[in-house]
PQR file with spaces between the fields and no chain letter, atoms N, CA, C, O and H, PARSE charges and radii, in Angstrom:
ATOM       1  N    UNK     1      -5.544   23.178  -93.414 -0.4000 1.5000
ATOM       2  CA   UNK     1      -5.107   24.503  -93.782 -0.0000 2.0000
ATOM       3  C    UNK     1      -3.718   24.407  -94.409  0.5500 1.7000
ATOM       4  O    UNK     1      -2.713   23.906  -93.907 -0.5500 1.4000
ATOM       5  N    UNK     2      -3.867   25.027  -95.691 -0.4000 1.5000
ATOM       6  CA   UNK     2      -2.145   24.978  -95.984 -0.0000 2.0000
ATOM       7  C    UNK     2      -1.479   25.931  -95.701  0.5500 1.7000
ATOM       8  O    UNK     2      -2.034   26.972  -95.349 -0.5500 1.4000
ATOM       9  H    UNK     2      -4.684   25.435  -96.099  0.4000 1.0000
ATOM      10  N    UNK     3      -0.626   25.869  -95.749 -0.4000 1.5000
ATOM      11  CA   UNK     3       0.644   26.350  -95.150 -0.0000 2.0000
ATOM      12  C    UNK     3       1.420   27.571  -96.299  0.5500 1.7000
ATOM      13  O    UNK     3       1.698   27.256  -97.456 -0.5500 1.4000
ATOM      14  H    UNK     3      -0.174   25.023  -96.034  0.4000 1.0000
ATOM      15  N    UNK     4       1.546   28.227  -96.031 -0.4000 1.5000
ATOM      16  CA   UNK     4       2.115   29.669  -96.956 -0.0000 2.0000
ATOM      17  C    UNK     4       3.197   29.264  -97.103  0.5500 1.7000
ATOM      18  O    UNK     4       3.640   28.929  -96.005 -0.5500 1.4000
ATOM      19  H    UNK     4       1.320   28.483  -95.092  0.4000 1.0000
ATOM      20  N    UNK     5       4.306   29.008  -98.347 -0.4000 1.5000
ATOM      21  CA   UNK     5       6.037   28.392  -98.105 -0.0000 2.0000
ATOM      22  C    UNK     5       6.381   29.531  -98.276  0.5500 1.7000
ATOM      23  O    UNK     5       7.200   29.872  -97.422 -0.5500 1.4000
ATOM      24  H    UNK     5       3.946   29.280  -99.239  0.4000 1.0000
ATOM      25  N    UNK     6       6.049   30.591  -99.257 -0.4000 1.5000
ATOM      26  CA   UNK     6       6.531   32.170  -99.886 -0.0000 2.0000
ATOM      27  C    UNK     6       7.146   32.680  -97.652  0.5500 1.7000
ATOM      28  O    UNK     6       8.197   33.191  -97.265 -0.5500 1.4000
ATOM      29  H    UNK     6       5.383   30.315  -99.950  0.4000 1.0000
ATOM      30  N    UNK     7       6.264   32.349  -97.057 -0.4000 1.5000
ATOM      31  CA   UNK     7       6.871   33.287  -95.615 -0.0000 2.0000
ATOM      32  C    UNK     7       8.243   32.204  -95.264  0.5500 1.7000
ATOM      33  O    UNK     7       9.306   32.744  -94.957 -0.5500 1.4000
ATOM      34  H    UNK     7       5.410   31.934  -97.372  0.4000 1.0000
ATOM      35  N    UNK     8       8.175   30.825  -95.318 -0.4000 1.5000
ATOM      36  CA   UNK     8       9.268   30.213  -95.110 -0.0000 2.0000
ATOM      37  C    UNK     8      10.482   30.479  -95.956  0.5500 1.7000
ATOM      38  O    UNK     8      11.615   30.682  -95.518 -0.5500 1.4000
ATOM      39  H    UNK     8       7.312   30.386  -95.568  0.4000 1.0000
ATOM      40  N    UNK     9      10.124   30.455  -97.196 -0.4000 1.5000
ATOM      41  CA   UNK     9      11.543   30.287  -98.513 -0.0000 2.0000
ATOM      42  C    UNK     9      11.607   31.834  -99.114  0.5500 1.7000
ATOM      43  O    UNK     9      10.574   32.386  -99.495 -0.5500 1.4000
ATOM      44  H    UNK     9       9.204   30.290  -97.552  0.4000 1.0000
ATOM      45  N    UNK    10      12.255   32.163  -99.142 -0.4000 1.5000
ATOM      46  CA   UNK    10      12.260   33.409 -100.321 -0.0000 2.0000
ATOM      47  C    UNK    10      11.999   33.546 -101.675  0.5500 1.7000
ATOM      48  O    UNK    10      12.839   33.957 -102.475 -0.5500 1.4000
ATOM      49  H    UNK    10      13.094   31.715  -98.832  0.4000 1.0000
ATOM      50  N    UNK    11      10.617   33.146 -102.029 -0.4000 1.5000
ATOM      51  CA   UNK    11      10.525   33.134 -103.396 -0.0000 2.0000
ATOM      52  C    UNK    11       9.574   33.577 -104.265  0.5500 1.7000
ATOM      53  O    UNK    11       8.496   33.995 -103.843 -0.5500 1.4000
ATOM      54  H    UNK    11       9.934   32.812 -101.378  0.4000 1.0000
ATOM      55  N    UNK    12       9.829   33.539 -105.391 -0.4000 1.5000
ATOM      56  CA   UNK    12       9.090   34.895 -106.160 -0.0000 2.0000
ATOM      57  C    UNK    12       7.577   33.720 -106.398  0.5500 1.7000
ATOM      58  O    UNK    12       7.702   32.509 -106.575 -0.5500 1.4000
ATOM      59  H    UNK    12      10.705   33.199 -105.734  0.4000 1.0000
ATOM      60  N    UNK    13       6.311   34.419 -106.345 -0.4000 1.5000
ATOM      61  CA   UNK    13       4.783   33.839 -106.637 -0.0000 2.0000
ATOM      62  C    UNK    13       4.510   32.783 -107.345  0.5500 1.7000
ATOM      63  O    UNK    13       3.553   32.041 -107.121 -0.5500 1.4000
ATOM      64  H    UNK    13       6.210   35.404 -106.202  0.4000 1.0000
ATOM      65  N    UNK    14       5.602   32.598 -108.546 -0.4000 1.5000
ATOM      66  CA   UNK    14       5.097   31.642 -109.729 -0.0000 2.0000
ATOM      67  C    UNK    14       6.339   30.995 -110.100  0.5500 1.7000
ATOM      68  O    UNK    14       6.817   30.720 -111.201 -0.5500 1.4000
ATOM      69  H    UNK    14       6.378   33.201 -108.728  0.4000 1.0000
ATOM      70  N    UNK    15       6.752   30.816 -108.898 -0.4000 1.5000
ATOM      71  CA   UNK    15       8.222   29.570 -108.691 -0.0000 2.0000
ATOM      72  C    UNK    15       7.659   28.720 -107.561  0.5500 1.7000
ATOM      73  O    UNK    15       8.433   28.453 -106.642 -0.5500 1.4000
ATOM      74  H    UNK    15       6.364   31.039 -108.004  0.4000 1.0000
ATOM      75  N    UNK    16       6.756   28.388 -107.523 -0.4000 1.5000
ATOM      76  CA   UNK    16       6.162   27.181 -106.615 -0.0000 2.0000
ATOM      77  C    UNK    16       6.625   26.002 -106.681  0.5500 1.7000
ATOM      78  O    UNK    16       7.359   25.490 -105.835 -0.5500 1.4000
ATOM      79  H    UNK    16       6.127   28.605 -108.269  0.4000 1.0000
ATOM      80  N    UNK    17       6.155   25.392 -107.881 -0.4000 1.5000
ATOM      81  CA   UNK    17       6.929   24.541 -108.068 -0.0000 2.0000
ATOM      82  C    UNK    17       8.149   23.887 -108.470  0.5500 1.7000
ATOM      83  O    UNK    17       8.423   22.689 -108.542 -0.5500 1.4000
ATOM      84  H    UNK    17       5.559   25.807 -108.568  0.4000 1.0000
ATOM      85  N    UNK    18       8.946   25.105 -108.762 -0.4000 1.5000
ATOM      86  CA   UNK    18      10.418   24.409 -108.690 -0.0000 2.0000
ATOM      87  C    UNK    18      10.821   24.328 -107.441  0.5500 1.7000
ATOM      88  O    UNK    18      11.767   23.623 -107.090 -0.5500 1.4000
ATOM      89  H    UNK    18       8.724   26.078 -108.704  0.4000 1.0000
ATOM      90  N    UNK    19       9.975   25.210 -106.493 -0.4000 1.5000
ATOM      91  CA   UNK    19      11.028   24.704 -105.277 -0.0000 2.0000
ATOM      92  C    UNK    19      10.599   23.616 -104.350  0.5500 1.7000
ATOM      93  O    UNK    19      11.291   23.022 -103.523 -0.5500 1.4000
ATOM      94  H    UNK    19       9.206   25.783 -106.777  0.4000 1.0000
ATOM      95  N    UNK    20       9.241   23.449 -104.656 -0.4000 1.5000
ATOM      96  CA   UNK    20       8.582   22.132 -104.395 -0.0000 2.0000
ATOM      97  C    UNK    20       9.472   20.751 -104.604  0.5500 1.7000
ATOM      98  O    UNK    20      10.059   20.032 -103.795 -0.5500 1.4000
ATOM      99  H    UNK    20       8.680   23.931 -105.328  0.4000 1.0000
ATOM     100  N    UNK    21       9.307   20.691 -106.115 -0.4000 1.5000
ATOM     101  CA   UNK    21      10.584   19.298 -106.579 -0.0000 2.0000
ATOM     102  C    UNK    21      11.848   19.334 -106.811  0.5500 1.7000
ATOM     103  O    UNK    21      12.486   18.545 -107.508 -0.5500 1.4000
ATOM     104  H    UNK    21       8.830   21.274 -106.772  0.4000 1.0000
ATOM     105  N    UNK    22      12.347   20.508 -106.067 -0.4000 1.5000
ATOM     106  CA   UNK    22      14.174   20.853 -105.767 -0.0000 2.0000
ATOM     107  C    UNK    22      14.556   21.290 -107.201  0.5500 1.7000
ATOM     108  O    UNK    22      14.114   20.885 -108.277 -0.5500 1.4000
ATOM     109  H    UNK    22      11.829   21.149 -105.500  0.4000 1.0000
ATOM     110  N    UNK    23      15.598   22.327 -106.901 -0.4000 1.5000
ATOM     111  CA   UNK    23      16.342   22.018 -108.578 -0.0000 2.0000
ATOM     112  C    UNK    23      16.865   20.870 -109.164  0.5500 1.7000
ATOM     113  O    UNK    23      16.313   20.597 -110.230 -0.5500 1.4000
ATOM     114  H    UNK    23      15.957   22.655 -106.027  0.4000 1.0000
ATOM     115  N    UNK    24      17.582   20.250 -108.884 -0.4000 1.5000
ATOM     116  CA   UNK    24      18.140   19.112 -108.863 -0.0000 2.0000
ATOM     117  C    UNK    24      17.286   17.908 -109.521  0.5500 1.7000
ATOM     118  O    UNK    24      17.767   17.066 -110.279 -0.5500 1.4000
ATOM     119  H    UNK    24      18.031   20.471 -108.018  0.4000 1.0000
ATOM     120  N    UNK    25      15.934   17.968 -109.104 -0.4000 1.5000
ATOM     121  CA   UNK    25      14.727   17.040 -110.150 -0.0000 2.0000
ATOM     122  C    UNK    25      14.740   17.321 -111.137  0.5500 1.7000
ATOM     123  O    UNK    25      15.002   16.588 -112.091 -0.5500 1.4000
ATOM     124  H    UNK    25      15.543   18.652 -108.489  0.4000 1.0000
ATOM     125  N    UNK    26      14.247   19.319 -111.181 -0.4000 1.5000
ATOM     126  CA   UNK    26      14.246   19.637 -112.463 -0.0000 2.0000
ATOM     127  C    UNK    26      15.104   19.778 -113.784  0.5500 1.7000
ATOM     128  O    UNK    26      14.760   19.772 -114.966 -0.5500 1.4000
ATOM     129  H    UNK    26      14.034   19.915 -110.406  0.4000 1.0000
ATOM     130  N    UNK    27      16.454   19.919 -113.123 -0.4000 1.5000
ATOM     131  CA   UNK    27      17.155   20.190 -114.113 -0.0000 2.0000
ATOM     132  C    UNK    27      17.022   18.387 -114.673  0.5500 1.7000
ATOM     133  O    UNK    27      17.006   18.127 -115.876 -0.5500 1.4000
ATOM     134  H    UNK    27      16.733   19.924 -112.163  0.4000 1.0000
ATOM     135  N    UNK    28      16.965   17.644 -113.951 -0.4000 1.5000
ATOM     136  CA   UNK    28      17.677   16.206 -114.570 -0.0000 2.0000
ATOM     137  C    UNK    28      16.088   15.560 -115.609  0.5500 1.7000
ATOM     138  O    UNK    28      16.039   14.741 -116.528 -0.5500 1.4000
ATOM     139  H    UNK    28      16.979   17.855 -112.973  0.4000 1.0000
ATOM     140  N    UNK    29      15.062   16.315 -114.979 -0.4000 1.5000
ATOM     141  CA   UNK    29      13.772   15.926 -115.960 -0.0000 2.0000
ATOM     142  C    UNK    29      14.062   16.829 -116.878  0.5500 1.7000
ATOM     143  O    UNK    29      13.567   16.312 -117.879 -0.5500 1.4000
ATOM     144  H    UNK    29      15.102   16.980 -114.234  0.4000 1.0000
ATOM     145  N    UNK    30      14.751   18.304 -117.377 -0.4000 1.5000
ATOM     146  CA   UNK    30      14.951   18.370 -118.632 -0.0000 2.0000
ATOM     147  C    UNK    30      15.842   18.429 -119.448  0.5500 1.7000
ATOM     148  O    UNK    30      15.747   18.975 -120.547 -0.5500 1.4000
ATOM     149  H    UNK    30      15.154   18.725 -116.564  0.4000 1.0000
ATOM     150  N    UNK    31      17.172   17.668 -118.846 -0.4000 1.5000
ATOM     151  CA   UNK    31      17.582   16.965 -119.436 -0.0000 2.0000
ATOM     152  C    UNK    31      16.972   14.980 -120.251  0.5500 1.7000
ATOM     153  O    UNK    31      17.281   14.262 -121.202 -0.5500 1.4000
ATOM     154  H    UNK    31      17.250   17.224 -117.953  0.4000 1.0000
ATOM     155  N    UNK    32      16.235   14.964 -119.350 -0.4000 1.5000
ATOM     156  CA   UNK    32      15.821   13.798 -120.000 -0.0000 2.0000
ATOM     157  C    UNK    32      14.679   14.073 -121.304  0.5500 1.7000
ATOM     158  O    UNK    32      14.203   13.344 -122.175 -0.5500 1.4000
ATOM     159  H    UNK    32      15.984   15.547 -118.578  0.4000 1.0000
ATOM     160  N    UNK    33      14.553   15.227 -121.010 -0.4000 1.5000
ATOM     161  CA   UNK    33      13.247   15.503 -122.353 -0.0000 2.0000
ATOM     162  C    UNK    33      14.249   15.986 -123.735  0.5500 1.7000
ATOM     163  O    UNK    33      14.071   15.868 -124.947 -0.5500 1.4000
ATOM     164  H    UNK    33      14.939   15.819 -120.302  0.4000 1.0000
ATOM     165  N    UNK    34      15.506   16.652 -122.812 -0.4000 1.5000
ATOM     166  CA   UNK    34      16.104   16.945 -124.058 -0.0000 2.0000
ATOM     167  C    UNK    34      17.093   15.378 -124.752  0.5500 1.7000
ATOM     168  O    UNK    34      17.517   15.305 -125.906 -0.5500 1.4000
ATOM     169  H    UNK    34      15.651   16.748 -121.827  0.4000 1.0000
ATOM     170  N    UNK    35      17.199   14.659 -124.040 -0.4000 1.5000
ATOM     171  CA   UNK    35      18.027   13.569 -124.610 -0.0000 2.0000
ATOM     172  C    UNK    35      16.585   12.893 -125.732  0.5500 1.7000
ATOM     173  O    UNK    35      16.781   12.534 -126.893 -0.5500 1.4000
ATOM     174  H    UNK    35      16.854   14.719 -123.103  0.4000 1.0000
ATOM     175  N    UNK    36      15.473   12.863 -125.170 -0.4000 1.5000
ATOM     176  CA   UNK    36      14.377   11.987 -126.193 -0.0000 2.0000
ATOM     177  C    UNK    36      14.421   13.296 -127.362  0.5500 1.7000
ATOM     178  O    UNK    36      14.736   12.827 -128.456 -0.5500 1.4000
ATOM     179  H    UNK    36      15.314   13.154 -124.226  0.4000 1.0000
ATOM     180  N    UNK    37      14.206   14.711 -127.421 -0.4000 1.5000
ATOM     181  CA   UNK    37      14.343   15.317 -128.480 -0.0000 2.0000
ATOM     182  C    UNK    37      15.399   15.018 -129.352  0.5500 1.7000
ATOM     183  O    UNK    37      15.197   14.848 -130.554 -0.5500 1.4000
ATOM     184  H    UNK    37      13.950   15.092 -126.533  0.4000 1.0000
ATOM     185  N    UNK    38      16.661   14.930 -128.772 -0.4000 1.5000
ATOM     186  CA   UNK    38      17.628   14.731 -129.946 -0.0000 2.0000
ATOM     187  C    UNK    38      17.910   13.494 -130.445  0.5500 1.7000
ATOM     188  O    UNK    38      18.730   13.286 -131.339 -0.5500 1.4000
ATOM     189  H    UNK    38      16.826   15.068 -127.795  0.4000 1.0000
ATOM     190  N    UNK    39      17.184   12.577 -129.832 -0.4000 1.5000
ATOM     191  CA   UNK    39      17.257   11.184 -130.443 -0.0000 2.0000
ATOM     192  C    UNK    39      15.944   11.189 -131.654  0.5500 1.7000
ATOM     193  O    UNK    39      15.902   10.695 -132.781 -0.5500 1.4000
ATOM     194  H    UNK    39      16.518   12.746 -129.105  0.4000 1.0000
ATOM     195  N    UNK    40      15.207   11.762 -131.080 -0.4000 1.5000
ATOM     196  CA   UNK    40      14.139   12.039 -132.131 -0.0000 2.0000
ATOM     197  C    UNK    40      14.861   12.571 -133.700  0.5500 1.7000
ATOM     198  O    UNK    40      14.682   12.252 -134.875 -0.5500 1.4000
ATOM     199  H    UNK    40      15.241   12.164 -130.165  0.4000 1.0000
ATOM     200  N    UNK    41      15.575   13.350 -133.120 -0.4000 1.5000
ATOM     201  CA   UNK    41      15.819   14.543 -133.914 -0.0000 2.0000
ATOM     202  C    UNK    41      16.748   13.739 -135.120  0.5500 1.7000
ATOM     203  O    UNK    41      16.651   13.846 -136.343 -0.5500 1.4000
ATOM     204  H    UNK    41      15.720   13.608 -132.165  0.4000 1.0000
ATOM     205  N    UNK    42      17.823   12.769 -134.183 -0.4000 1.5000
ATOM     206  CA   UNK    42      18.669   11.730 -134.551 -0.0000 2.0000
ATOM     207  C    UNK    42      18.201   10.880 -135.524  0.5500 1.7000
ATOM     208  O    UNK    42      18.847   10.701 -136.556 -0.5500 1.4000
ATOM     209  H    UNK    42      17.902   12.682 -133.190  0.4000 1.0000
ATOM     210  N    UNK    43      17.112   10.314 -135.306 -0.4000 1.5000
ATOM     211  CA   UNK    43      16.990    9.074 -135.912 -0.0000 2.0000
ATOM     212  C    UNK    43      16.026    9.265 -137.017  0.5500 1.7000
ATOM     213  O    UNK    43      15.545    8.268 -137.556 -0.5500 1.4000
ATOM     214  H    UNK    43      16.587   10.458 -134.468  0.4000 1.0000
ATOM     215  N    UNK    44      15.614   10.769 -137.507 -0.4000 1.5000
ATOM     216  CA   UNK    44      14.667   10.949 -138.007 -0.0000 2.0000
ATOM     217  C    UNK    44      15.249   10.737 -139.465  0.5500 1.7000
ATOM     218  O    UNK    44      14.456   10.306 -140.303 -0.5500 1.4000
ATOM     219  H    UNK    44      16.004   11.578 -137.070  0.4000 1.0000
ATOM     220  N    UNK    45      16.439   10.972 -139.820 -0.4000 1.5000
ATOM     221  CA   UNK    45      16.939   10.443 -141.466 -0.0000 2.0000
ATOM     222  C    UNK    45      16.721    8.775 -141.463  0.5500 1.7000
ATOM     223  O    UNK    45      15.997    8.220 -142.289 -0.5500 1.4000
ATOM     224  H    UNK    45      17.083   11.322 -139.139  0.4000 1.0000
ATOM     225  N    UNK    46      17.289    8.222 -140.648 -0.4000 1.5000
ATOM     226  CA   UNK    46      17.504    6.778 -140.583 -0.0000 2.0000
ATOM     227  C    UNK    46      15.804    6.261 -141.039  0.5500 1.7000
ATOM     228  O    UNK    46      15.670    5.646 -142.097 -0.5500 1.4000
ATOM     229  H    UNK    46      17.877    8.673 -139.977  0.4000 1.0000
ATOM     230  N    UNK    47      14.780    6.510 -140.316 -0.4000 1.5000
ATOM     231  CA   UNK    47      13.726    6.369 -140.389 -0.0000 2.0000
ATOM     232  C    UNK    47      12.427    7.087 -141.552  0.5500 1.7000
ATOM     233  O    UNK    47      11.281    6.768 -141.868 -0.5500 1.4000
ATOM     234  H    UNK    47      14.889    7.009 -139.457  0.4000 1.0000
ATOM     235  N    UNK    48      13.667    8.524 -142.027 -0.4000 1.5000
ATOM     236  CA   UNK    48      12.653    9.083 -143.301 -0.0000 2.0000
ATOM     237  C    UNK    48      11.610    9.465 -143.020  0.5500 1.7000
ATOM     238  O    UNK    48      10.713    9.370 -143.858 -0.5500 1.4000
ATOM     239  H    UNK    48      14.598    8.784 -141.771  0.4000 1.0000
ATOM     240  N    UNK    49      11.295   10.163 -141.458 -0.4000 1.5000
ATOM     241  CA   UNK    49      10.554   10.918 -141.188 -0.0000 2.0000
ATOM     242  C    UNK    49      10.754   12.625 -140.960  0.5500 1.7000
ATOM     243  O    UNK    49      11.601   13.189 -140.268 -0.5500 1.4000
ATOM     244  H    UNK    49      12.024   10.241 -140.777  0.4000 1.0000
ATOM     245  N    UNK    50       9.908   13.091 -141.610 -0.4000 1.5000
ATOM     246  CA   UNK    50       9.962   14.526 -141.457 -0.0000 2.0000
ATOM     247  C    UNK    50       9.180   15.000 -140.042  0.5500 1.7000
ATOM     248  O    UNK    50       9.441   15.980 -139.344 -0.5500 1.4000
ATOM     249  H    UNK    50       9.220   12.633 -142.172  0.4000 1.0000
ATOM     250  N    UNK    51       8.321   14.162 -139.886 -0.4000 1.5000
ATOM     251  CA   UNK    51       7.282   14.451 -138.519 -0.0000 2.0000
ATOM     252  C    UNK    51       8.158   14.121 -137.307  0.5500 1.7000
ATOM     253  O    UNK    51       7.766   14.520 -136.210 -0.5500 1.4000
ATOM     254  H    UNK    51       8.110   13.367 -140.453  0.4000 1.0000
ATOM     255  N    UNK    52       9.240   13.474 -137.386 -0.4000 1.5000
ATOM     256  CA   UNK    52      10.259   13.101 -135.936 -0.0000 2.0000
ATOM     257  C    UNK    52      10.956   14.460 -135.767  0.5500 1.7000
ATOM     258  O    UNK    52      11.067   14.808 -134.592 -0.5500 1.4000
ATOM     259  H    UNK    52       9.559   13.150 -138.277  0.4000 1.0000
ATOM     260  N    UNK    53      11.617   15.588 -137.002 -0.4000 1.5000
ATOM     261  CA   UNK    53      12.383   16.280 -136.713 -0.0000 2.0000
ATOM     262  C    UNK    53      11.360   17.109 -136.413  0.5500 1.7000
ATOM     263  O    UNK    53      11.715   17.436 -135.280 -0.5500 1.4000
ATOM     264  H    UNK    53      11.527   15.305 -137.957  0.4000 1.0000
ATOM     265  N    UNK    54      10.251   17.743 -136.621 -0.4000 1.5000
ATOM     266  CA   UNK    54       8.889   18.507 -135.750 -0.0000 2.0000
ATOM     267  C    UNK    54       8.765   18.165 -134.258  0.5500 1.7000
ATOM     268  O    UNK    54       8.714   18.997 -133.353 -0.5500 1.4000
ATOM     269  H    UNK    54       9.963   17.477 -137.541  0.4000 1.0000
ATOM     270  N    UNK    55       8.728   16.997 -134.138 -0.4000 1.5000
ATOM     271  CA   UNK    55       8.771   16.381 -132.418 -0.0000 2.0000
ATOM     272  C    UNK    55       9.961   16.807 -132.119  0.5500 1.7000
ATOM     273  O    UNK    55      10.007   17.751 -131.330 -0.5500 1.4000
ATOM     274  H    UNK    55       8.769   16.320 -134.873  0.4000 1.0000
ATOM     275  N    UNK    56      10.923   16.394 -132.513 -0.4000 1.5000
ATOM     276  CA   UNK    56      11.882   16.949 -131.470 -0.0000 2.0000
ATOM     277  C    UNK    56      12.568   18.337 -131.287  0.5500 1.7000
ATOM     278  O    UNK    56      13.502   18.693 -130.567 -0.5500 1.4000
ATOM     279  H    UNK    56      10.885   15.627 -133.154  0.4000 1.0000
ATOM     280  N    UNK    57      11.902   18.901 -132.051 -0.4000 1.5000
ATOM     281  CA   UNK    57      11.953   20.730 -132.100 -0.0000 2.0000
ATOM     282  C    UNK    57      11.010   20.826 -130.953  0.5500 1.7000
ATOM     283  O    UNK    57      11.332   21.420 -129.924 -0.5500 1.4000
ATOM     284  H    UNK    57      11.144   18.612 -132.636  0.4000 1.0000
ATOM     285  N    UNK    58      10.161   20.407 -131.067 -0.4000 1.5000
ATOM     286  CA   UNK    58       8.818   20.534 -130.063 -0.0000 2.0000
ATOM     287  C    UNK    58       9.607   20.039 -128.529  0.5500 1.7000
ATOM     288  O    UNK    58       9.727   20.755 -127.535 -0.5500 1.4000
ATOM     289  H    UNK    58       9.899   19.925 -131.903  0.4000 1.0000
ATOM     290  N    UNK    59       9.911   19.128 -128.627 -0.4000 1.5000
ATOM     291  CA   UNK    59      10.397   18.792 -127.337 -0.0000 2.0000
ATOM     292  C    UNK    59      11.940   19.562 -127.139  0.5500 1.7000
ATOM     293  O    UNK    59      12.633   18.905 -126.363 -0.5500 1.4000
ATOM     294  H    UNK    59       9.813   18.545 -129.434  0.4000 1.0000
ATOM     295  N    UNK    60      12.524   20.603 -127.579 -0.4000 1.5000
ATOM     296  CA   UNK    60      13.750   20.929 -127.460 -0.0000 2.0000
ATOM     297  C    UNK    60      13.440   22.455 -127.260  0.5500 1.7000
ATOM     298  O    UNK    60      14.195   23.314 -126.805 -0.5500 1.4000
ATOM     299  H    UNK    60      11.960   21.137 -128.210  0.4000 1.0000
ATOM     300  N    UNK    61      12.004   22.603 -127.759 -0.4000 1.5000
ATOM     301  CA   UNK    61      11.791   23.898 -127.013 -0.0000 2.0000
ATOM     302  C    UNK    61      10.790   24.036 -125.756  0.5500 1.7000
ATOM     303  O    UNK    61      10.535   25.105 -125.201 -0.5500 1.4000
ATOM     304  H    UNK    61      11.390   21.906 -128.128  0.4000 1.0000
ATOM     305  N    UNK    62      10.351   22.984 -125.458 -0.4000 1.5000
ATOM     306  CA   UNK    62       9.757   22.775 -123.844 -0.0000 2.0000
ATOM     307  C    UNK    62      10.842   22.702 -122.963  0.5500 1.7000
ATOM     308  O    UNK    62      10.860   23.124 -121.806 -0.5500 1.4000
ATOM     309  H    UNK    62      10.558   22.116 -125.909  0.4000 1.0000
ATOM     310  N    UNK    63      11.825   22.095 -123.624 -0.4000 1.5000
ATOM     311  CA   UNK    63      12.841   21.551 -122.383 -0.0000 2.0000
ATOM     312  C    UNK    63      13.870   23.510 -122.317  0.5500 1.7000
ATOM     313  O    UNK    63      14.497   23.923 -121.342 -0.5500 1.4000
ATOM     314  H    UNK    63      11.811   21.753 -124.564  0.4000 1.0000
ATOM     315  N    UNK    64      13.699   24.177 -123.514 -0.4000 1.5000
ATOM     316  CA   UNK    64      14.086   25.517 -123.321 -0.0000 2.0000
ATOM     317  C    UNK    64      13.678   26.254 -122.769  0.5500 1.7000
ATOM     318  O    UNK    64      14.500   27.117 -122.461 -0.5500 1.4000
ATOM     319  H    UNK    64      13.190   23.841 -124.307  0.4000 1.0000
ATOM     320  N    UNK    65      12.134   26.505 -122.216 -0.4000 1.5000
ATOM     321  CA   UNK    65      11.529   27.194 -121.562 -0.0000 2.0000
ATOM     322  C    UNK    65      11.211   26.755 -120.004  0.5500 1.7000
ATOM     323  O    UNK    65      10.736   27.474 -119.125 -0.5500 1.4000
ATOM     324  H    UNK    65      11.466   25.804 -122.466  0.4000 1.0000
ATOM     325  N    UNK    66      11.553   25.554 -119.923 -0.4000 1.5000
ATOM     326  CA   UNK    66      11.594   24.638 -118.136 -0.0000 2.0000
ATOM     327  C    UNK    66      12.848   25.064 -117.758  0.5500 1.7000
ATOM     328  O    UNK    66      12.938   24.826 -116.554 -0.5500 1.4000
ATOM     329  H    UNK    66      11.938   24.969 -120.637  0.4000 1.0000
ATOM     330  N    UNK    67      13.992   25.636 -118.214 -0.4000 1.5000
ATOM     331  CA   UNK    67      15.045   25.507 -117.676 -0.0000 2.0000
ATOM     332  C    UNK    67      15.283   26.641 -116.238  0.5500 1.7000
ATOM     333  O    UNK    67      15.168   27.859 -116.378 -0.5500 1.4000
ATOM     334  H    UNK    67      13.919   25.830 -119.192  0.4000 1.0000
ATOM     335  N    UNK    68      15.557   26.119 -115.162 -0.4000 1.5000
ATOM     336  CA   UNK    68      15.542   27.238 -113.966 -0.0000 2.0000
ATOM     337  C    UNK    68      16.064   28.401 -114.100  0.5500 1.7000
ATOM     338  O    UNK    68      16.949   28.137 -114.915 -0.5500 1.4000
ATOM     339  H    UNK    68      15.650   25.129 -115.048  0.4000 1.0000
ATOM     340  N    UNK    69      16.182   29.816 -113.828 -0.4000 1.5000
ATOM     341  CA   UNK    69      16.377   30.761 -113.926 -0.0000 2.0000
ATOM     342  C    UNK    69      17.325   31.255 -112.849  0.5500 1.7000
ATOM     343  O    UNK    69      17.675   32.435 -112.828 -0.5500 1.4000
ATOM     344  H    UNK    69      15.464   30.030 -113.166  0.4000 1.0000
């Protein structure tokens, strides 16, 4: 049987899992998504890709919408 955490923790329905893997995980996993976006983002002249600066838009707006509230 699982266990209800919402009666233990005070928290709103569809914050489960941030409080599952602490803030402290999360913030530092998106920071790490945002460091691979801007290296993407970085290296995409050096390399003469137009499809790197798409990825790392892509990954710079996941890591914008994960950020804790």
């Amino acid at each position: 049987e699982q266990a209800d955490i919402s009666q233990d923790v005070k928290v709103k329905p569809g914050s489960y899992p941030r409080v599952c893997c602490c803030r402290k995980k999360c913030l530092l996993f998106n920071d790490v998504v945002l460091i691979i976006a801007t290296l993407h983002t970085g290296f995409s002249r050096t390399a003469r890709s137009f499809e790197m600066i798409l990825v790392g838009r892509f990954l710079e707006g996941i890591a914008a919408g994960r950020t804790p509230h």
